[in-house]
N, C-alpha and C positions, 0 to 999 in steps of 0.2 A: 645410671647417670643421675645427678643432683639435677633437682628441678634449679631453673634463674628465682633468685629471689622476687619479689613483690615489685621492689624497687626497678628491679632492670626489669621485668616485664614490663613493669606501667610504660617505661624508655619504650622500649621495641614495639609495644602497640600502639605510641603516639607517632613513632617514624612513621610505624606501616601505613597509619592512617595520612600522612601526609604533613607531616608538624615536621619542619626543620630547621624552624629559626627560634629559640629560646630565650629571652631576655628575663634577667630578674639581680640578685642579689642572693649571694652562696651563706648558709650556712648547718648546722649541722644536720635539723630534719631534713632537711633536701638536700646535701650534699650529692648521696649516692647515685636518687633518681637525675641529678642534673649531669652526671658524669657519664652515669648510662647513656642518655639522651647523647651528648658527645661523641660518645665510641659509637653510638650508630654513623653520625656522619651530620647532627646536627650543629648549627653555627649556633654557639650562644655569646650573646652581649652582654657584659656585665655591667652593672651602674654602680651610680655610689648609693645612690637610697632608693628603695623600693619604689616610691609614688613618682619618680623618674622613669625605673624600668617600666611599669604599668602604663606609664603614656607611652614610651616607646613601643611597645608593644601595641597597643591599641590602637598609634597611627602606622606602625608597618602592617597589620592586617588590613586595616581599612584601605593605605596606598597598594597593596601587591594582591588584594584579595584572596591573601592565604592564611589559613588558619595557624595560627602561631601561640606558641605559651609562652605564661612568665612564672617564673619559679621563685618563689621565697620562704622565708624561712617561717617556725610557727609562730603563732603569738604577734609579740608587735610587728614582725617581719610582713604580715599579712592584712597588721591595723594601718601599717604606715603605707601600706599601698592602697588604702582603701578608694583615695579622692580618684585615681587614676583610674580603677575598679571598677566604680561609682559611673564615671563617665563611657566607660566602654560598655556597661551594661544600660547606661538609656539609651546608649545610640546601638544598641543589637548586632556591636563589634564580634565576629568570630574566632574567640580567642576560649584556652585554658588557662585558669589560674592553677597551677601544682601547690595544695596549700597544706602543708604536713600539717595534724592534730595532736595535739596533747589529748591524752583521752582521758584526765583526771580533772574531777570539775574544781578541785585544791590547786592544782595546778599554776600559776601564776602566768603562763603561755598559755591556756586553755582559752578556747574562745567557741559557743555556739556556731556554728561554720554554717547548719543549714539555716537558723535563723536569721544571720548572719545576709545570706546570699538572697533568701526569701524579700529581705529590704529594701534590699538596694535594686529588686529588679533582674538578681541573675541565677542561671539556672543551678541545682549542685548534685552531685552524685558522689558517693565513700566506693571508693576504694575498698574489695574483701580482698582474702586470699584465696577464698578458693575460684574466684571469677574475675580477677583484676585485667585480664585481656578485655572480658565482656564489659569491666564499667568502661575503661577508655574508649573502648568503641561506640558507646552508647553516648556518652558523653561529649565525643566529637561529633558524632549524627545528631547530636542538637544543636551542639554549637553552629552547624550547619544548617541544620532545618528551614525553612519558610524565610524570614526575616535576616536571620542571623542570632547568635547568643552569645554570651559570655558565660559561660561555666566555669562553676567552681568545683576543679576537683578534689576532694578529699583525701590525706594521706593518710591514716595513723600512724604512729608513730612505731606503735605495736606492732603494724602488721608488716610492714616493707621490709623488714628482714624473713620475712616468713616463707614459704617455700610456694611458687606459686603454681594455683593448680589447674591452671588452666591454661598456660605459657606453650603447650606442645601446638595452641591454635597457628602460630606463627612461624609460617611455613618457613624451614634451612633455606637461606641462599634467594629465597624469592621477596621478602621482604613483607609478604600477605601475609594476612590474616584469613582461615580457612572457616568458610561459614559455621555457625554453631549449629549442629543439628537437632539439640534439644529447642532452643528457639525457632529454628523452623517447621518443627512437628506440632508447637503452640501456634504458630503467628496461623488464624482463618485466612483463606481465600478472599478478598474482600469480593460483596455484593454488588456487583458494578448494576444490578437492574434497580438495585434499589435506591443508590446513591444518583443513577437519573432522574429515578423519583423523586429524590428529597429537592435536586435541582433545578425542576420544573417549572417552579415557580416564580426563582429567582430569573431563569432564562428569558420567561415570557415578558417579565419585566423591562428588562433588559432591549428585545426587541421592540419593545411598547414607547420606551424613553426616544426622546430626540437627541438631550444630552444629558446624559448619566454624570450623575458625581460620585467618586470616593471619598 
């Protein structure tokens, strides 16, 4: 049996994760992954120009507190969403950007994407092919973390046709994604005696204050 390409993996790992509301602007790097997204059972809005979708986007996470993505295309598709971008990442909006890459720096679409995100505030993670289940899921576990985040995921352009190698994570019929075992044979035990330790001090503080400020 053919492995799913790159492209409908990235789709079935964002469903699994919880993404069903898509808003952006179609065009050809993203066409495929926006369609996959679809045939899972997600609703996508289409706008007329990117820095639209991106606010929409950015105020339906913040009103439904659910994580949601915008989808655009490379190059300007991703410059022209930027101001919307911009503002979902200082306000620690939990949202995915799906931002296809040109990976030729000739390119006229080609755009530094990590630099890019480092900027303006928001987190970013590439898309491979042999772990494109693992970056979505990582990528949405920040977007979710602490605060909240705006990531930017990475497509290449290269790789979303490519056969993806780690798609069998996503269990038939269940809709899961099935823990990585090679990450949980890395991930230590945390120290929970030590991490009382480190908070010792902050504690006593704490009890000490009349009226604490953050």
């Amino acid at each position: 049996m053919t492995a799913p390409s790159v492209a409908d993996a990235v789709a079935r790992a964002l469903a699994a994760s919880g993404v069903s509301c898509v808003f952006g602007v179609v065009g050809s790097g993203n066409f495929h992954v926006t369609n996959a997204l679809i045939d899972t059972g997600a609703t996508f809005i289409a706008a007329q120009h990117e820095g639209g979708a991106a606010t929409m986007a950015d105020a339906y996470a913040r009103v439904s507190g659910q994580l949601c993505a915008l989808s655009v295309h490379q190059g300007p598709g991703v410059s022209n969403a930027l101001t919307g971008i911009v503002e979902a990442a200082k306000s620690r909006t939990p949202m995915i950007v799906l931002a296809p890459e040109a990976t030729t720096p000739r390119s006229n679409f080609y755009l530094d994407l990590p630099a890019l995100a480092a900027a303006i505030g928001a987190g970013f993670r590439r898309v491979t092919a042999a772990h494109p289940v693992g970056d979505v899921e990582a990528a949405c576990r920040a977007a979710r973390a602490g605060a909240g985040q705006t990531v930017v995921l990475g497509l290449p352009l290269d790789v979303q046709a490519m056969a993806a190698g780690d798609a069998d994570r996503i269990r038939p019929g269940s809709g899961q994604i099935a823990p990585d075992p090679a990450a949980a044979a890395s991930d230590p035990a945390p120290d929970l005696a030590a991490l009382d330790h480190q908070l010792a001090p902050l504690l006593d503080l704490l009890h000490a204050a009349e009226r604490p400020v953050f």
